[in-house]
C-alpha positions in Angstrom: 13.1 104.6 86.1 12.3 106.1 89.3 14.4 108.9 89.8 15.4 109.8 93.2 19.0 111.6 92.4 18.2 115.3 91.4 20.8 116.9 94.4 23.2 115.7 92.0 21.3 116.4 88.9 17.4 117.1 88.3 15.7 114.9 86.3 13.4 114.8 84.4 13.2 118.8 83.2 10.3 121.2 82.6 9.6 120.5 78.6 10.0 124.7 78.3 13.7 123.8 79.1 14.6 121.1 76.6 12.3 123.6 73.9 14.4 126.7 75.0 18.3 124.7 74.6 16.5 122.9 71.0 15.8 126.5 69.6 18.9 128.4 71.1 21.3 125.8 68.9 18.5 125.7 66.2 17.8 129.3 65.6 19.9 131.5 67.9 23.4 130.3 67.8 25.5 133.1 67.7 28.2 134.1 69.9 26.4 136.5 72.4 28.1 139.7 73.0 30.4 139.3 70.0 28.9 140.6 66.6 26.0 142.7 65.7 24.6 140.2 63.4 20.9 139.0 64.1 21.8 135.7 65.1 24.1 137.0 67.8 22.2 139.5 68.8 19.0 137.1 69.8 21.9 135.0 71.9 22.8 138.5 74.1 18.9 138.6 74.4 18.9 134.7 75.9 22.1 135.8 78.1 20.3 139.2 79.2 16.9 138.0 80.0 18.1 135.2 81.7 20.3 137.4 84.0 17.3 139.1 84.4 15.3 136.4 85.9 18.3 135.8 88.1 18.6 138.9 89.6 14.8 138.7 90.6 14.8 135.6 91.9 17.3 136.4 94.1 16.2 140.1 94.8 19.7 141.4 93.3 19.5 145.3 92.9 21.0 144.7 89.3 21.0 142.3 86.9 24.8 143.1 86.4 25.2 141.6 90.0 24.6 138.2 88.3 27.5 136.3 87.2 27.3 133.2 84.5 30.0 130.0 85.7 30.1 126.7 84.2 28.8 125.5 87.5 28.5 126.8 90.9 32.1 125.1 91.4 33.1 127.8 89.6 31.4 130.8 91.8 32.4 129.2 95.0 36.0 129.0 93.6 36.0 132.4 92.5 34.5 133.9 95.4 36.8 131.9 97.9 40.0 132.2 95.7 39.5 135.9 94.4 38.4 138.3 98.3 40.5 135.7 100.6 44.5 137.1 101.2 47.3 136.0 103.5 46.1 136.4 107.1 42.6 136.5 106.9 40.3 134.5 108.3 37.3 132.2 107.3 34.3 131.1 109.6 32.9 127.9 107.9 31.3 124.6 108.7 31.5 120.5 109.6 29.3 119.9 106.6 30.7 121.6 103.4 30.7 120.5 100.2 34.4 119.5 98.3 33.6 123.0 96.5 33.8 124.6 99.3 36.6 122.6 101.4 39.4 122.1 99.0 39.5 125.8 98.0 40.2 126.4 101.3 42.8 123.8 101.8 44.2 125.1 98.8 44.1 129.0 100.4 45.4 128.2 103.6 48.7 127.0 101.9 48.9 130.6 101.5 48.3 131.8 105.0 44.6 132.2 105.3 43.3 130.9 108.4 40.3 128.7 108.6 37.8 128.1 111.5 35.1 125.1 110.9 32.8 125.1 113.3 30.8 121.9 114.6 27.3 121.4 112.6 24.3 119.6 113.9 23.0 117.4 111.9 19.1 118.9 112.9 19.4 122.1 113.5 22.7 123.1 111.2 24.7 125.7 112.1 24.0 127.4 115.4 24.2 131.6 114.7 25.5 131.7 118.2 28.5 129.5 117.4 29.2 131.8 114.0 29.5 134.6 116.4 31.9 133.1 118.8 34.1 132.1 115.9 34.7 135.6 115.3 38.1 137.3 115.3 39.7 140.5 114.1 40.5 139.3 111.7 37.5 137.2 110.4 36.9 138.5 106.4 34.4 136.1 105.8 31.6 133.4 106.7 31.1 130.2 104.2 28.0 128.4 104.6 25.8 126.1 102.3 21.7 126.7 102.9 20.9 123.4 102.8 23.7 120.2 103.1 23.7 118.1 100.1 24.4 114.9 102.5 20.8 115.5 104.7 18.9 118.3 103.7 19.7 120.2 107.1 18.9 124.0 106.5 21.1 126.3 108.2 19.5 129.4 109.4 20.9 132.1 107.0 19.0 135.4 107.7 20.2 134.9 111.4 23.8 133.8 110.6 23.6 137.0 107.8 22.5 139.6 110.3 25.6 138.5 112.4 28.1 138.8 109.5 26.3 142.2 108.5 26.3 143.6 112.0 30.3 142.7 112.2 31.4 144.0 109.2 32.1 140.6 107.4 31.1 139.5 103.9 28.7 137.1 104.0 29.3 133.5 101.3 26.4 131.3 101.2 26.4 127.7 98.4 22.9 127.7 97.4 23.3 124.5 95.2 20.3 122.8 97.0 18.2 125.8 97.7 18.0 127.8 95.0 14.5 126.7 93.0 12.9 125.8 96.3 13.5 127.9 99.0 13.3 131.8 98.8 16.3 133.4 98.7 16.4 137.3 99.2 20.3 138.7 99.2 19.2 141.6 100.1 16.6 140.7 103.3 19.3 137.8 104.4 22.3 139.9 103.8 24.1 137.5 101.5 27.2 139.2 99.8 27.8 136.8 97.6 25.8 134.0 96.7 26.5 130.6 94.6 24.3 128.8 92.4 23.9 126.1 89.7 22.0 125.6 87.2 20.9 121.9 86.9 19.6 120.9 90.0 16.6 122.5 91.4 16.9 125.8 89.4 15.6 123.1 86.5 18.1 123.8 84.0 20.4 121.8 82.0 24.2 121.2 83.1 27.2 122.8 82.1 25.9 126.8 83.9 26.1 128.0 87.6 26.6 131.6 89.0 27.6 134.0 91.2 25.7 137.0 92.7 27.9 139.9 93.9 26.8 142.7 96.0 27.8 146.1 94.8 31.4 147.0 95.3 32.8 143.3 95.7 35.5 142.7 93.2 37.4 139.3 93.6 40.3 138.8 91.5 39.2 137.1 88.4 40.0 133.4 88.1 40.8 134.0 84.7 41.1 136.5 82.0 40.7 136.8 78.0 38.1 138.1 75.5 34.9 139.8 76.8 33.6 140.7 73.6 34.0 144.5 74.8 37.3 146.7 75.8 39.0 144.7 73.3 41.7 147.5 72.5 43.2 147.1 76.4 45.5 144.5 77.8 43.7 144.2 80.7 40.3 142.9 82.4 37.4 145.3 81.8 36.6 146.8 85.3 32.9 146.4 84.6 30.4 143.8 85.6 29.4 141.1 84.5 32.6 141.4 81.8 35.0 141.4 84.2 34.2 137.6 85.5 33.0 136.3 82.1 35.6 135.7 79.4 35.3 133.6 76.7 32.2 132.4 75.2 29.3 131.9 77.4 27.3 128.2 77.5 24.3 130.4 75.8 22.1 126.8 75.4 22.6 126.1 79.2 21.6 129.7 79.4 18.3 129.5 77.9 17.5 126.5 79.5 18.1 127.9 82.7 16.3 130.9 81.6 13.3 128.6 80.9 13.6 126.6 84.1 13.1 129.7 86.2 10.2 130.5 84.2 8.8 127.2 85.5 9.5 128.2 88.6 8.4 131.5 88.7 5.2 130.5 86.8 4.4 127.6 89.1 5.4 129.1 92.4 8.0 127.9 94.8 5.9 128.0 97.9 3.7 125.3 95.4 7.0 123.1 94.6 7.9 123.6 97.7 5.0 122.1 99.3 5.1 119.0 96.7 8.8 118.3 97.6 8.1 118.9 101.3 5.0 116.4 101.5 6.9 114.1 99.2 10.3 114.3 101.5 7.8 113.4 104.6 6.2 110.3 103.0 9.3 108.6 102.4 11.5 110.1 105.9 8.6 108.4 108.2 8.5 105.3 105.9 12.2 104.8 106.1 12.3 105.2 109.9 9.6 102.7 110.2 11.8 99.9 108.3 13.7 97.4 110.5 17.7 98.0 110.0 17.4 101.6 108.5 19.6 104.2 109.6 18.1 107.4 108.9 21.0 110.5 109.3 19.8 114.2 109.8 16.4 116.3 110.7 13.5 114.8 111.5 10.0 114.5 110.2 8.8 117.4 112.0 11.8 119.8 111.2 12.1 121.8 107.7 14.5 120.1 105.0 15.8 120.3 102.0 14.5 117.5 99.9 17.6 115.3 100.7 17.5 111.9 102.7 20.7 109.5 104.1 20.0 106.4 105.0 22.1 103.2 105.6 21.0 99.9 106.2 22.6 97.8 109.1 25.3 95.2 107.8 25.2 96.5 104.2 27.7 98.9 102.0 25.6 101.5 100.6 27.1 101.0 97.0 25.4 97.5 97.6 22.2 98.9 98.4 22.4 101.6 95.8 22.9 98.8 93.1 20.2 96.7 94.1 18.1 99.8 93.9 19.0 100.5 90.5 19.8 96.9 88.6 16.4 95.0 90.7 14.2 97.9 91.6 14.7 101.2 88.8 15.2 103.3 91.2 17.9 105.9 91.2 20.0 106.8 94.5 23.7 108.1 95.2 26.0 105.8 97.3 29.4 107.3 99.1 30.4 110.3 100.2 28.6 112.5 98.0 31.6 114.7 98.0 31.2 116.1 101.6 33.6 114.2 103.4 33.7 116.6 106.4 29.8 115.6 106.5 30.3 112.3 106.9 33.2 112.7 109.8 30.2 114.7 111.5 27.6 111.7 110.9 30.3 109.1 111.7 29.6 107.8 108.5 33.1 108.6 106.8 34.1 104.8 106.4 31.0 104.0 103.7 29.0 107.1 103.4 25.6 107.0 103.0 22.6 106.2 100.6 21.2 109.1 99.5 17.6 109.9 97.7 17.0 113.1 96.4 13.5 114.2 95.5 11.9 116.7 92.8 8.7 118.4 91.6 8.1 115.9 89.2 8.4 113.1 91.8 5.0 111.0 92.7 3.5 109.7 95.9 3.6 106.6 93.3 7.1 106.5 92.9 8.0 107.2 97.4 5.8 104.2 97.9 7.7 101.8 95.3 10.8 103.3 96.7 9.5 102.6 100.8 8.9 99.0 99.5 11.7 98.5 97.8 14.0 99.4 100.5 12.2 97.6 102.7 12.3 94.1 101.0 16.6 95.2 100.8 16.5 95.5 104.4 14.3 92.4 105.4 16.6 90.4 103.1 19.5 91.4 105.2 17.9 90.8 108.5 16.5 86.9 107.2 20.5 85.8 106.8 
């Protein structure tokens, strides 16, 4: 199969990662954090390291700043849910992911006021409109790095010297980033940053996170055993006990431990190159097809590695199946859970097609895909 779906979920994986999950339930599968046996003991090593690598990925002052989810659902949840109270308000965008939007539907049941602010589907969100959204009492500014629906990259360092400068935390979803972009909290002024695990990060699914900046404590989502201060009734205080209860996913742990060692070990600035040559191939064969709608930046303007593209007089599901059952090839039809996104595009009825490209993809594998679509398309246009 060609596989042409890794926003949702990468595919194939680094072989370091399926080794490190293999020997974590083989040979280390204690309960990290929770014994002094050996086998538990080489799980808080998997847990710690892996942290580790977190932490200087992102450039986190501590590896305590690093937070293990089940996904970056989680995080966001727990960021959104745990710093926003009853008369705040939240500066956010057109193009959001669910993770991000029904939290805040939720929230503002409750009295928090939202503010989404118009995105262009090129450039992203414009700083200057960030800073026109701001009231007294703004709290804090939402923002994905890079839209699951088109790849658009919104300019964070500029958007986080504005929150900085006013005084207002700083949120940004980096499930389509993170892996292939470089992401400094501390140069871009991100206060809390969301992450998952199993798209470009390499790892397997099942772990996310959340980076906190010193000194922000959301109210934990949930609460139970930490494995230390078990003689008190209450949360440990501490990080990263105080956001982790119950037993960690240590396998998806090691395996994203592993897939940031690829990463690390290859460089991004390499992947990134791949992805971004890879990403151009197939936007300015797609725009050369007759029918195809291409959505989003174009072939001059830096992505993420995420294309939407219609074809005229045809449900995406339609074209998405043809892909897969006639041509192998793996796409994403819908709404891709951004339905805000698609009200933006004007897309909201259908949705889009979406391919989503990787390291491991081939120049191969875009020109099967470019031909593929195109004998869809001409098939359509000969009725």
């Amino acid at each position: 199969m060609i596989y042409l779906d890794n926003a949702a979920t990468s595919w194939p994986k680094p072989e370091a990662v399926y080794q490190a999950v293999n020997d974590c339930m083989r040979e280390k599968g204690g309960n990290p954090n929770r014994s002094g046996h050996r086998m538990a003991m080489l799980a808080d090593r998997i847990v710690f390291e892996t942290r580790e690598l977190v932490a200087k990925l992102f450039n986190a002052p501590e590896p305590s700043q690093v937070i293990f989810t089940l996904n970056a659902t989680e995080a966001l949840n727990l960021g959104i849910k745990g710093l926003l109270q009853t008369a705040d308000h939240v500066i956010t965008s057109s193009f959001e992911h669910n993770a991000v939007i029904r939290p805040l539907a939720a929230i503002r049941k409750k009295g928090v006021w939202v503010t989404k602010i118009l995105t262009e589907s090129d450039e992203g969100v414009l700083p200057q409109e960030v800073e026109n959204s701001i009231q007294k009492n703004t709290k804090m500014i939402i923002l994905q790095h890079a839209s699951n629906v088109t790849g658009t990259l919104n300019p964070i360092e500029k958007i986080g010297e504005i929150a900085h400068k006013n005084g207002i935390l700083f949120m940004v979803d980096a499930a389509q980033t993170a892996g292939i972009f470089p992401i400094d909290v501390q140069k871009m002024h991100i206060d809390i940053l969301s992450f998952t695990g199993h798209k470009s990060l390499l790892g397997i699914q099942g772990v996310g996170g959340l980076y906190l900046r010193d000194g922000i404590l959301p109210v934990p989502l949930k609460e139970g055993g930490t494995g230390a201060n078990s003689e008190s009734l209450f949360q440990p205080s501490q990080l990263p006990e105080r956001y982790e209860s119950g037993t960690l996913n240590t396998p998806g742990i090691a395996g994203l431990g592993a897939g940031i060692g690829f990463l690390l070990q290859t460089g991004i600035e390499n992947i990134r190159k791949k992805e971004r040559d890879l990403t151009e191939k197939l936007l300015e064969g797609l725009q050369k097809i007759p029918g195809v709608i291409v959505y989003g930046p174009k072939s001059d303007v830096e992505r993420a590695p995420v294309i939407s593209f219609n074809i005229k007089g045809m449900e995406p599901a339609d074209v998405s199946f043809m892909l897969d059952r006639v041509f192998d090839i793996a796409s994403r039809p819908g709404l891709h859970c951004a339905p805000d996104a698609h009200r933006t595009l004007g897309t909201f009825n259908y949705g889009t097609v979406r391919l989503s490209l990787s390291v491991f993809n081939t120049i191969k594998e875009i020109n099967a895909c470019l031909e593929a679509i195109e004998d869809i398309a001409g098939q359509k246009l000969s009725e």
